[in-house]
C-alpha positions in Angstrom: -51.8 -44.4 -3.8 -54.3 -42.3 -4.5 -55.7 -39.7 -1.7 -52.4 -39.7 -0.5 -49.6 -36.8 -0.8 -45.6 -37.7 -1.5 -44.3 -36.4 1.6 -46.8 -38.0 4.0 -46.3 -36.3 7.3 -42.9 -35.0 6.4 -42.6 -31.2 7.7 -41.2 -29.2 4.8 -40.8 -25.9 6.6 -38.6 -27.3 9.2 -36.5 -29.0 6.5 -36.3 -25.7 5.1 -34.8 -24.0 7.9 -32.5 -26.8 8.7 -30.9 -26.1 5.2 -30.9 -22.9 5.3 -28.9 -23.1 8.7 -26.4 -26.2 7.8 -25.8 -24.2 4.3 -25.5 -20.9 6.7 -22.7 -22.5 9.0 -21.2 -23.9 5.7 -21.0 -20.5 4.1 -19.7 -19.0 7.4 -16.5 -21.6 7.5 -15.9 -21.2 3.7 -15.6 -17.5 4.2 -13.6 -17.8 7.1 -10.9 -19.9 6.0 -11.0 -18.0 2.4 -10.0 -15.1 4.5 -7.3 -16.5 6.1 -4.8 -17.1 2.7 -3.4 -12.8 3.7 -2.2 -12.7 7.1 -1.4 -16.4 8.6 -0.7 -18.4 10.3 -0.3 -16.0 13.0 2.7 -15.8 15.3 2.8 -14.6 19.6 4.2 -11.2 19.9 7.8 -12.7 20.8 8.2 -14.4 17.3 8.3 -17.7 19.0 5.9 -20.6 20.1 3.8 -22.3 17.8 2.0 -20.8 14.7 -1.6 -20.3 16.2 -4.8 -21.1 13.9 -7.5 -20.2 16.0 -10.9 -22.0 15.8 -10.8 -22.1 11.8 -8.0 -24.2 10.2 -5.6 -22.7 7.7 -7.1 -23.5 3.9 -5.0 -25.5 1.3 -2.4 -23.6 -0.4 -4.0 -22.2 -3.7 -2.3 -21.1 -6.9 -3.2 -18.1 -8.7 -2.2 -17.5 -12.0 -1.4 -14.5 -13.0 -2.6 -11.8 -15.9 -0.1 -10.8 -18.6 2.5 -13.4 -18.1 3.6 -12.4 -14.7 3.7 -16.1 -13.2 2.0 -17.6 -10.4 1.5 -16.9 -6.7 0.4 -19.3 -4.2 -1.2 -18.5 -0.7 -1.2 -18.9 2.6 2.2 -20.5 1.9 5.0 -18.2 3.4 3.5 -15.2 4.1 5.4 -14.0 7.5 8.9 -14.0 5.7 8.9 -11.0 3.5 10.4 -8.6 6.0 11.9 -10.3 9.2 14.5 -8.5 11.8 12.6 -4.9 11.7 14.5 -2.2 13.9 11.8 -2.6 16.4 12.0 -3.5 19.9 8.6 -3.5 22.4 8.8 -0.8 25.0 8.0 -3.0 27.8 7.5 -7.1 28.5 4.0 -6.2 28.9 1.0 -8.1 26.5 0.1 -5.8 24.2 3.4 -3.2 24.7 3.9 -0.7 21.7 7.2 -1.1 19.7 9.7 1.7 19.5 12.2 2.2 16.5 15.5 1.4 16.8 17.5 3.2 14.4 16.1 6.0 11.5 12.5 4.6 11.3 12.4 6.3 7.8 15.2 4.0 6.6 14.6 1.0 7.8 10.4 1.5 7.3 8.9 0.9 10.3 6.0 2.8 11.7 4.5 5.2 10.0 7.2 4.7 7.3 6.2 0.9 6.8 5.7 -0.5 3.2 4.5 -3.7 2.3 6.6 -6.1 0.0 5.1 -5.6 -3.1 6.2 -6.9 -6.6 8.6 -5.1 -8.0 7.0 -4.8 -11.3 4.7 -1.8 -12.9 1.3 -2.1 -12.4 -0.8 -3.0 -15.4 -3.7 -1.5 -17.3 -6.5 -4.2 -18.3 -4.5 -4.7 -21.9 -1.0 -5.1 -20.2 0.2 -1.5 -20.8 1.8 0.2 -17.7 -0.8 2.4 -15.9 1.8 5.2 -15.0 3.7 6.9 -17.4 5.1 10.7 -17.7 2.9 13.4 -18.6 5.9 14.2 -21.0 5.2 10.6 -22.9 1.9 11.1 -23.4 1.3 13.8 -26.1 -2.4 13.0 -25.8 -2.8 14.4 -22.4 -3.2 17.5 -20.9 -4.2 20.1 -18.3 -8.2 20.9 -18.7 -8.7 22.3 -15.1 -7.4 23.3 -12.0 -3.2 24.9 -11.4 -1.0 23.1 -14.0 2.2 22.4 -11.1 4.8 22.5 -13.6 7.5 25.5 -13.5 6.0 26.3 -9.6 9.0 25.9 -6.5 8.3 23.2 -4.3 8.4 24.0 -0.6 9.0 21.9 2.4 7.2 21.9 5.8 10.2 23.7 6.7 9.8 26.5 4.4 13.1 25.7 2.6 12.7 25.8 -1.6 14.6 22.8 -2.7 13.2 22.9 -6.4 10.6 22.9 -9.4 8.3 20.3 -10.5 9.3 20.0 -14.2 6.8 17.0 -15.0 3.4 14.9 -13.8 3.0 11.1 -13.6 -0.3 10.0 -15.4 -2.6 7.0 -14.5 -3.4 6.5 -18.2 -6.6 4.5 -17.7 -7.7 6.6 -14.8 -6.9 10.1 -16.7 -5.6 10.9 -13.0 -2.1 13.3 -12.2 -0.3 10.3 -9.8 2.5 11.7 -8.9 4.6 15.4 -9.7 8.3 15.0 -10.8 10.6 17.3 -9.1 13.8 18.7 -9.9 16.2 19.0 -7.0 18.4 21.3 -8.6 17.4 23.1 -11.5 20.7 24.7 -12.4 21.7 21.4 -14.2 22.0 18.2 -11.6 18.9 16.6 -13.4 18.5 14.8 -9.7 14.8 14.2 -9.9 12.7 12.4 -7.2 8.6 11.5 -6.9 6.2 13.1 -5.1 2.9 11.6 -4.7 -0.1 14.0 -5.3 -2.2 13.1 -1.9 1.4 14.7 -0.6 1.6 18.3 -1.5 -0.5 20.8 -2.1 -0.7 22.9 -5.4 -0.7 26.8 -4.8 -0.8 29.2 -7.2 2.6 30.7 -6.7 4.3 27.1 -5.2 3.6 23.3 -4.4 4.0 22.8 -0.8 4.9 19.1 0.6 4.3 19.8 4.7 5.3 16.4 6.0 9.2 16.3 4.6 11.8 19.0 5.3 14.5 19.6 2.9 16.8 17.4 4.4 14.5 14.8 4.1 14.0 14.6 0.1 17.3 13.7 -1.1 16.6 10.2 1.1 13.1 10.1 -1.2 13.5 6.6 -2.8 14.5 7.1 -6.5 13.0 5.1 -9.4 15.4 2.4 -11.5 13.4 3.4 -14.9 12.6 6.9 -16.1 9.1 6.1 -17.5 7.9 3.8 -15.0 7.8 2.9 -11.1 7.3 -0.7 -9.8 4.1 -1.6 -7.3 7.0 -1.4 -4.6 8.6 1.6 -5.7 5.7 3.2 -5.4 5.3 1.5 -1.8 8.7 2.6 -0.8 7.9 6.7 -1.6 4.0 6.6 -0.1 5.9 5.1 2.8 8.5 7.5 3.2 6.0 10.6 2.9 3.5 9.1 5.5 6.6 8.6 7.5 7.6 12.6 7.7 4.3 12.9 8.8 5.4 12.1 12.2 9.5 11.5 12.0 10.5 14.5 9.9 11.0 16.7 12.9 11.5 15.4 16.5 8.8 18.0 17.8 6.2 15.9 15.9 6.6 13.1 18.6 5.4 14.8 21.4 1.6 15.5 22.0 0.0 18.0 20.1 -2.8 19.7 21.7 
């Protein structure tokens, strides 16, 4: 009728903010369960009891394809198996109790040596070209700045030599030096391993790796191809270099002032 307005004596701004607050809560328990397809269902700190949920409810399994031809992955679905029976055991029955290594925590990856389970496949560029690939491959590339490592001895946080860096590891896309090949024996074994370039530090006279002594690199996980390292290779030799950090030498466990 005329003289009269559509919504009457309907209150529009409250109807605002009750939409805004229902679509909040909405948004809250969409994000929430989204975020809980990496990491659950979650388990006590015994292993046993009942998977626990929490407040939120696990989401439906979804199923990503993936790039390149590389298959499909579905999540949250079996998660928790990837690495069970770690040499760990908790220090004490106490909630909340630290876990202690039970054998060579380098070995068996635990602790500061822990790696993830990645897919052991190379990681791929946008096009489906492997990112990594030697220095010696890749005629294109080359040093414009800074020390060029190769030909320098590497040194140990022992101060032991125990070879030469003889090539670099590029991350083609990036234009970024990955990792530095080294030579265990340059008088003719042709034993190489990895070492990751956040790892050592390039001198002018030397490379220097501080967290491994020499006895440690020959236990350096080695590489099944010679022009390119899987997402868990490369998970396996970051692991075992963090891991020197603090297992290399026994004096490392004790405080440091």
């Amino acid at each position: 009728m005329v003289g009269e307005t559509f919504f009457g004596d309907f209150d529009l701004a409250s109807a605002a903010i009750w939409s805004f607050w229902i679509f909040f809560a909405l948004l809250v328990y969409y994000l929430q369960t989204e975020n809980m397809r990496e990491g659950y269902p979650q388990i006590d700190e015994t292993g046993h009891g009942k998977p626990r949920e929490g407040l939120f409810s696990l989401p439906k399994d979804k199923t990503f394809k993936l790039p390149h031809g590389r298959g499909e992955v579905s999540v949250p679905s079996g998660q928790r198996s990837d690495r069970e029976k770690l040499a760990l055991e908790r220090s004490s029955e106490g909630a909340g109790s630290p876990y202690v290594p039970t054998g060579d925590p380098m070995v068996d990856g635990v602790g500061p040596a822990s790696w993830a389970n990645r897919r052991d496949v190379p990681e791929l560029d946008g096009h489906g070209h492997v990112k990594i690939r030697p220095m010696s491959t890749l005629p294109e590339f080359h040093v414009s700045a800074g020390r060029d490592p190769r030909g320098k001895a590497v040194v140990t946080g022992d101060g032991e030599v125990i070879g030469r860096i003889i090539d670099m590891w590029i991350d083609v896309p990036e234009s970024m030096v990955r990792y530095l090949v080294v030579d265990l024996n340059p008088e003719g074994s042709g034993e190489t391993r990895l070492i990751p370039i956040n790892m050592c530090r390039i001198k002018s006279d030397r490379v220097t790796v501080r967290s491994l002594y020499a006895a440690q690199f020959a236990g350096v996980p080695n590489i099944k191809a010679k022009d390119k390292i899987t997402l868990l290779e490369e998970e396996k030799i970051m692991a075992w270099y963090g891991g020197g950090t603090l297992y290399a030498d026994p004096k490392r466990l004790e405080a440091q002032l």
